[in-house]
C-alpha positions as CSV (number, residue, x, y, z in Angstrom):
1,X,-68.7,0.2,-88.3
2,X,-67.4,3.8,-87.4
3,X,-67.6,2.6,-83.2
4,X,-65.9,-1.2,-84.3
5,X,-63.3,0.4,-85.7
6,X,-63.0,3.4,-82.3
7,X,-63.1,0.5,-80.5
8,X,-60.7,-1.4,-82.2
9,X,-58.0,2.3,-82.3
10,X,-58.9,2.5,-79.0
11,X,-57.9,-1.0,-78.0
12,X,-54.7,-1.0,-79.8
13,X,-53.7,2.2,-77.7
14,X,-54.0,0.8,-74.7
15,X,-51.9,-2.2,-75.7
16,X,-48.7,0.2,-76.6
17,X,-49.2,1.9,-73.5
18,X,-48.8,-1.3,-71.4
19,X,-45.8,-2.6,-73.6
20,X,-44.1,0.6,-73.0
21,X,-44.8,0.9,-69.5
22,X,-43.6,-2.7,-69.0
23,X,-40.0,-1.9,-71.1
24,X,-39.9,1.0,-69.3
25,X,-40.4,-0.9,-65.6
26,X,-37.6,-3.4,-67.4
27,X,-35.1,-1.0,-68.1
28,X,-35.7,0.9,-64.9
29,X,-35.0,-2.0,-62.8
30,X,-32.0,-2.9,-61.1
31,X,-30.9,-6.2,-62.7
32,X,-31.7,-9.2,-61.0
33,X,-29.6,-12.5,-61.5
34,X,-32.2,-15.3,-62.4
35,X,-32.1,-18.3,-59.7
36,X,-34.7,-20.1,-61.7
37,X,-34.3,-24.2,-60.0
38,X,-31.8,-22.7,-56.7
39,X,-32.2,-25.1,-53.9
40,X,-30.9,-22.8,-50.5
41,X,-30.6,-25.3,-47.4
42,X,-29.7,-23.8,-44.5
43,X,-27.3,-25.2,-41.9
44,X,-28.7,-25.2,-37.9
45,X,-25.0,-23.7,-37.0
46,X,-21.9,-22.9,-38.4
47,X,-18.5,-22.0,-37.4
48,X,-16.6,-19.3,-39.2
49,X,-13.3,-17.9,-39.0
50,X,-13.5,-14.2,-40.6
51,X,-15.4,-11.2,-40.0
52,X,-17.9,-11.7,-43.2
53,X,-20.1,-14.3,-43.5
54,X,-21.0,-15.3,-47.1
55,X,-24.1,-17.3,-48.2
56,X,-22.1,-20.5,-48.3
57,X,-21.1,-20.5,-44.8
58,X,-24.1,-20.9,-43.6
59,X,-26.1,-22.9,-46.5
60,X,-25.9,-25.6,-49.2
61,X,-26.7,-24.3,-52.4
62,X,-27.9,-26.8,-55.5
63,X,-30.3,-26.9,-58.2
64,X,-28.4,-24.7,-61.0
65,X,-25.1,-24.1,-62.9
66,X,-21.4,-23.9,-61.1
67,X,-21.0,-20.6,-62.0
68,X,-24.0,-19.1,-60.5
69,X,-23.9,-21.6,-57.5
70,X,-20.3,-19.6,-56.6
71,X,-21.8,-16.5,-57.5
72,X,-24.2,-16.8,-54.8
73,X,-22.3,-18.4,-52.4
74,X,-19.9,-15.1,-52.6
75,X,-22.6,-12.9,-51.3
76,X,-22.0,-11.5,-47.6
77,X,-25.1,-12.0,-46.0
78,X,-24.0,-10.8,-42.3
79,X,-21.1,-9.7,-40.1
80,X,-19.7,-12.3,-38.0
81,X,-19.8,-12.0,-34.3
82,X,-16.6,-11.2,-32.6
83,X,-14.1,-13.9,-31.7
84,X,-15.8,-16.6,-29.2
85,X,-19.0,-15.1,-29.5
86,X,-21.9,-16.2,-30.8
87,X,-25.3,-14.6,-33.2
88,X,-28.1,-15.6,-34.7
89,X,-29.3,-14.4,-38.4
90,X,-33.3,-15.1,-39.4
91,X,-34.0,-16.4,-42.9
92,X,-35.7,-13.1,-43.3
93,X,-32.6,-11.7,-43.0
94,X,-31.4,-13.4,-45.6
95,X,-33.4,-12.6,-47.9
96,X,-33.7,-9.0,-47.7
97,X,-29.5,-9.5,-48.0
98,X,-29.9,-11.8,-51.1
99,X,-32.4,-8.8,-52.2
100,X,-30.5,-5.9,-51.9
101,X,-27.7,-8.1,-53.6
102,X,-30.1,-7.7,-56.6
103,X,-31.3,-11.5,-56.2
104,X,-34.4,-12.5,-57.2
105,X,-35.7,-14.7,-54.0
106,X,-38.7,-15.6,-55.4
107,X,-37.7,-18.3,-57.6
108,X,-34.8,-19.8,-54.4
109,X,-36.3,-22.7,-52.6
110,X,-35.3,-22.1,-48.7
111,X,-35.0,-24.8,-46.8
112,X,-33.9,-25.7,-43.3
113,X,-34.1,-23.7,-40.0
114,X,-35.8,-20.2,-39.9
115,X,-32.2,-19.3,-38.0
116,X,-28.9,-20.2,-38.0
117,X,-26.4,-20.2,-35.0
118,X,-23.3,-18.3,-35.6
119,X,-20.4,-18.7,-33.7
120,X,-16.8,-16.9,-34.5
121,X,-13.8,-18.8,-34.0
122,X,-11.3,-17.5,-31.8
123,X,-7.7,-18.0,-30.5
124,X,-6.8,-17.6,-27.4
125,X,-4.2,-15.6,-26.3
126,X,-1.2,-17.1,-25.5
127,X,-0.5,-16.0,-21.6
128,X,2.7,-17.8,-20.7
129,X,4.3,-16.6,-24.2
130,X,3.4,-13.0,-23.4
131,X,4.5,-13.1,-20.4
132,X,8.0,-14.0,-21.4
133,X,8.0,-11.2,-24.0
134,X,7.0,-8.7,-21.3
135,X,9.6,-9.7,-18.8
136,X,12.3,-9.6,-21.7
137,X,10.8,-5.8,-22.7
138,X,11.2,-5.0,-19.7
139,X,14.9,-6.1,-18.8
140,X,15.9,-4.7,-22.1
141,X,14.8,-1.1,-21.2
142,X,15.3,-1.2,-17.4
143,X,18.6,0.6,-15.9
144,X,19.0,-2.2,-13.6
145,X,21.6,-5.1,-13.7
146,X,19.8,-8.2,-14.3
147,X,21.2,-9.8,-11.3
148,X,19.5,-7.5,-9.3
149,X,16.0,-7.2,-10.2
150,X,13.3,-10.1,-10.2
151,X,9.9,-9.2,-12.2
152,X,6.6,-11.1,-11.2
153,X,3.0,-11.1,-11.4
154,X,2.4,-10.5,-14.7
155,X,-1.2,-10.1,-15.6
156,X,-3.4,-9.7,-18.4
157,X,-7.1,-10.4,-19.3
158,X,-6.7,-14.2,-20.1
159,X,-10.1,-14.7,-21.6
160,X,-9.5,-12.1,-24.2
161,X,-10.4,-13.8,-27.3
162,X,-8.8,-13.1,-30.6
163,X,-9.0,-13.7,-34.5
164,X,-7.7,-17.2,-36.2
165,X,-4.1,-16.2,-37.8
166,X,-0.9,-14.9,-37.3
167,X,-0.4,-13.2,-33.8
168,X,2.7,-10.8,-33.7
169,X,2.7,-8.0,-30.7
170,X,4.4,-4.9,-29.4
171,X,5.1,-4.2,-25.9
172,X,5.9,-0.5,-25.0
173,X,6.3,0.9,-21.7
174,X,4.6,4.2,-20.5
175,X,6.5,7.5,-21.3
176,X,8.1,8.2,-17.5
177,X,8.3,4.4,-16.5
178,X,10.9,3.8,-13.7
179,X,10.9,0.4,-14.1
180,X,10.1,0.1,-10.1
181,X,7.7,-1.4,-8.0
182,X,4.2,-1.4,-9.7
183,X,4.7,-1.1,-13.6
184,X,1.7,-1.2,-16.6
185,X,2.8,-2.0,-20.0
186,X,0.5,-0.9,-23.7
187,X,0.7,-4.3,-25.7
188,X,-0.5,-3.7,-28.9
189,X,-1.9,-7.0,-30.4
190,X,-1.8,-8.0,-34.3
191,X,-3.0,-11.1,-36.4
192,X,-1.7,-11.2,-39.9
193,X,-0.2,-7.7,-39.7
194,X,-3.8,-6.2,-38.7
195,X,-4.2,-4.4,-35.4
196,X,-7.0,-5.9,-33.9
197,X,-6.4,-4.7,-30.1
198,X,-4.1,-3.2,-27.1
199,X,-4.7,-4.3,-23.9
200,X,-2.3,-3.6,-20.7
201,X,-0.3,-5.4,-18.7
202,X,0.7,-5.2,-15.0
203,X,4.1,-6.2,-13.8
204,X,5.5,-5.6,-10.0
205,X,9.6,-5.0,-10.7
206,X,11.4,-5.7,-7.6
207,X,15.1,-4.3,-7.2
208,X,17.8,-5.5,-4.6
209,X,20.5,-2.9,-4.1
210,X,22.6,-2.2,-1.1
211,X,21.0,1.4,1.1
212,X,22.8,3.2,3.8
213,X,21.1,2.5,7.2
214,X,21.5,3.8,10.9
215,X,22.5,1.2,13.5
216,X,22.2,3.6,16.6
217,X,20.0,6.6,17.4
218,X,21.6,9.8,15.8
219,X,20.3,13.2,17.8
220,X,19.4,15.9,15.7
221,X,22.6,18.3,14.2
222,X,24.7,14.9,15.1
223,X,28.2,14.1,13.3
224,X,27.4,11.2,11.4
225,X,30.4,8.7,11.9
226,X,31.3,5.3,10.4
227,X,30.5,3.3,13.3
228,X,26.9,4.7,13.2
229,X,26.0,3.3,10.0
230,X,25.6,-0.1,7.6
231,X,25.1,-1.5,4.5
232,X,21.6,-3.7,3.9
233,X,20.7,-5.1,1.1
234,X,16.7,-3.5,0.6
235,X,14.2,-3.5,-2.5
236,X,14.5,-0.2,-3.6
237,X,10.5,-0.3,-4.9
238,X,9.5,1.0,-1.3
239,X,11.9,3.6,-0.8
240,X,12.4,7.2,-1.3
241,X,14.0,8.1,-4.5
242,X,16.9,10.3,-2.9
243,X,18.0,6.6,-0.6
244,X,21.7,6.7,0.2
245,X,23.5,3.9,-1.2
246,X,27.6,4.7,0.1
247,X,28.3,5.1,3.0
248,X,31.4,8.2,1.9
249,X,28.6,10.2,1.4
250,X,27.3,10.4,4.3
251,X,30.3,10.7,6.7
252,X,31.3,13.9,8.1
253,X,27.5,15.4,7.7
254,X,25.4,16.6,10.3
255,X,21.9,15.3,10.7
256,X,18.9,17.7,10.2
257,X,16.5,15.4,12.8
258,X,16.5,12.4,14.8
259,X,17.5,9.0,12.8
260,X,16.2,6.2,14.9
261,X,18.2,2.7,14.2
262,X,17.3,0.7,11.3
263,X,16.5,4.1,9.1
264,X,16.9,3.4,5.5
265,X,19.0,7.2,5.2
266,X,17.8,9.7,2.8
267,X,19.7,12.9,1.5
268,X,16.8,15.2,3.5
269,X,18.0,13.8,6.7
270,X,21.7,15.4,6.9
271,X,23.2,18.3,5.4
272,X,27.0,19.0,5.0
273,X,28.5,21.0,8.3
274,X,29.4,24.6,7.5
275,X,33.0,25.6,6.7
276,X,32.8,29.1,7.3
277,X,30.6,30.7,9.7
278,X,29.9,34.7,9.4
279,X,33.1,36.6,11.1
280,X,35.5,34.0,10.1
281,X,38.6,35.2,8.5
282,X,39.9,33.5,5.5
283,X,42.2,33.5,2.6
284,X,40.8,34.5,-0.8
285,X,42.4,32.6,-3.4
286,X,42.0,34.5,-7.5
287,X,43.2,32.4,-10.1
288,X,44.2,34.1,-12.9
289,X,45.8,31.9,-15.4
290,X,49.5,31.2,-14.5
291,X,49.3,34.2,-11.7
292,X,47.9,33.3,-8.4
293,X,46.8,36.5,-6.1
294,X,45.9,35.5,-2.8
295,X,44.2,38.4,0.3
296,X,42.7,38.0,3.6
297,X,39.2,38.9,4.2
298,X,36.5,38.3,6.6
299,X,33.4,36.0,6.0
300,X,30.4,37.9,6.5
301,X,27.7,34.5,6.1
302,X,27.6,30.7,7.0
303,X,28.5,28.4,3.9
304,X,28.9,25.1,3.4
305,X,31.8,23.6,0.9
306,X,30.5,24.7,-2.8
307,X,28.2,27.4,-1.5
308,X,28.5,31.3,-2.9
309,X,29.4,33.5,-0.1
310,X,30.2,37.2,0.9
311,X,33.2,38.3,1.8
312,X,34.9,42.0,2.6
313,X,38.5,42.0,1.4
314,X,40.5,43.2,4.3
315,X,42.8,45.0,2.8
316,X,40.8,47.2,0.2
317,X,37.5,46.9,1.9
318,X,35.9,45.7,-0.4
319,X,32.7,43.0,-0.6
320,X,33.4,40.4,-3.3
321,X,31.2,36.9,-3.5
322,X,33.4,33.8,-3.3
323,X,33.1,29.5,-3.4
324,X,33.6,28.1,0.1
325,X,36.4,25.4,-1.1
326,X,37.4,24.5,2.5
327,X,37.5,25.6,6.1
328,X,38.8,29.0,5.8
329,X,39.5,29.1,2.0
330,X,37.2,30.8,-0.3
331,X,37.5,30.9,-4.1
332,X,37.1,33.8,-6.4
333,X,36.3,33.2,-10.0
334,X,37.8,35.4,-12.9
């Protein structure tokens, strides 16, 4: 009777232990939603718009209440692909998803394909509309008349494909842009007021504008004179910044090389002809508010108009620096 009764204590202990090993396991466990008569059918392929893909984009679910049906439709269960692309997510996948969404899988019925076939909507970007803005950013900002300037090949990646929604963009132009010749442009791409990407764009700006040109070889130190030069009408993209473009600023100027005709002229290829050479005499002019004092005095290096030369005043000997203003007149400044 003594060992019956061991037995029996002995029995009973074990017993507690299991009941609180199992409410402990119970309370230690995540919570699971019960899915107790879920029906999951899977679709072959789907199309979708955003970057999440919930349950019930890609699967019919039946068998249970309304509320728990949208509970588990709501579950994201893998990233879409991007825009035009396509991926492929295993029911495996799925379930380890479902899983970690504290699901309990093994009471779901899965049915249908062991993969499905997703494919991400996109929108294609809209080239000719682009293109427009571009040209308009670019005749807004340019210091060109309009008149003047024509703008082609535009070009941008034309396959790029974006997300479904709103698409705003922003053009803006690189921080030393000329606006000549070969141009690239940031444009920064939204859709429903999200960034999504910037891309560039390449424009050729072409810019008609009348240049100073040579009609007869000019020998080098040469007098340039009206009747050795013309006016052409030339896009200014494939020439030299410092191009002439009046013809009053070259006259009277003294080529620094030989100018063959049909030379586009540049400011490097004439220089202004010295005024006053060294030994020239010349009046020194000192203006001194209402009073004007004038002296002689001798030059003593070559200067063109507006250049800073040395003189000796004649009469007290003395070297002063002066502004050539004209042939034999220098300047003094008080």
């Amino acid at each position: 009777m003594m060992t019956l009764g061991r037995q029996r204590y002995h029995d009973r202990g074990k017993l507690g232990e299991c009941l609180i090993l199992i409410v402990a396991v119970c309370l230690l466990s995540p919570p699971a939603f019960s899915s107790d008569g879920t029906c999951l059918t899977l679709n072959a392929a789907v199309l979708v718009e955003q970057d999440s893909v919930r349950l019930s984009d890609i699967a019919t679910l039946t068998g249970t209440s309304n509320g728990r049906l949208e509970t588990l439709g709501a579950i994201v269960v893998a990233r879409a692909p991007q825009p035009g692309q396509t991926r492929f997510v295993s029911i495996d996948y799925i379930r380890i998803r479902l899983k970690q969404a504290g699901i309990d899988t093994t009471s779901i019925l899965f049915k249908g394909p062991q993969d499905v076939r997703i494919t991400r909507q996109g929108a294609a970007l809209p080239t000719q509309r682009i293109q427009r803005a571009v040209e308009m950013a670019i005749r807004s900002r340019m210091p060109w008349k309009n008149e003047d300037v024509t703008i082609s090949d535009i070009n941008l990646d034309e396959t790029l494909q974006l997300p479904v929604g709103k698409l705003t963009y922003q053009i803006l132009p690189s921080r030393n842009e000329d606006y000549l010749g070969q141009t690239i442009l940031a444009l920064h791409l939204f859709v429903d007021g999200e960034p999504v990407r910037k891309v560039w764009v390449n424009a050729t700006i072409s810019v008609m504008a009348d240049v100073v040109t040579v009609v007869r070889p000019l020998g080098k130190y040469a007098v340039i004179e009206l009747a050795d030069l013309s006016l052409e009408r030339r896009d200014l993209s494939g020439l030299s910044s410092d191009t002439v473009s009046r013809i009053e600023d070259v006259l009277g100027n003294r080529t620094t090389r030989m100018i063959y005709p049909q030379t586009v002229l540049q400011t490097s290829m004439f220089a202004s002809p010295p005024l006053v050479r060294r030994g020239d005499i010349v009046k020194i002019v000192a203006n001194t508010g209402p009073m004007i004092i004038t002296a002689t005095g001798m030059v003593k290096q070559q200067g063109c108009k507006g250049d800073m030369v040395r003189v000796v005043n004649t009469d007290s000997n003395r070297i002063i620096t002066a502004r050539v203003t004209g042939p034999g007149a220098v300047e003094v400044d008080f």
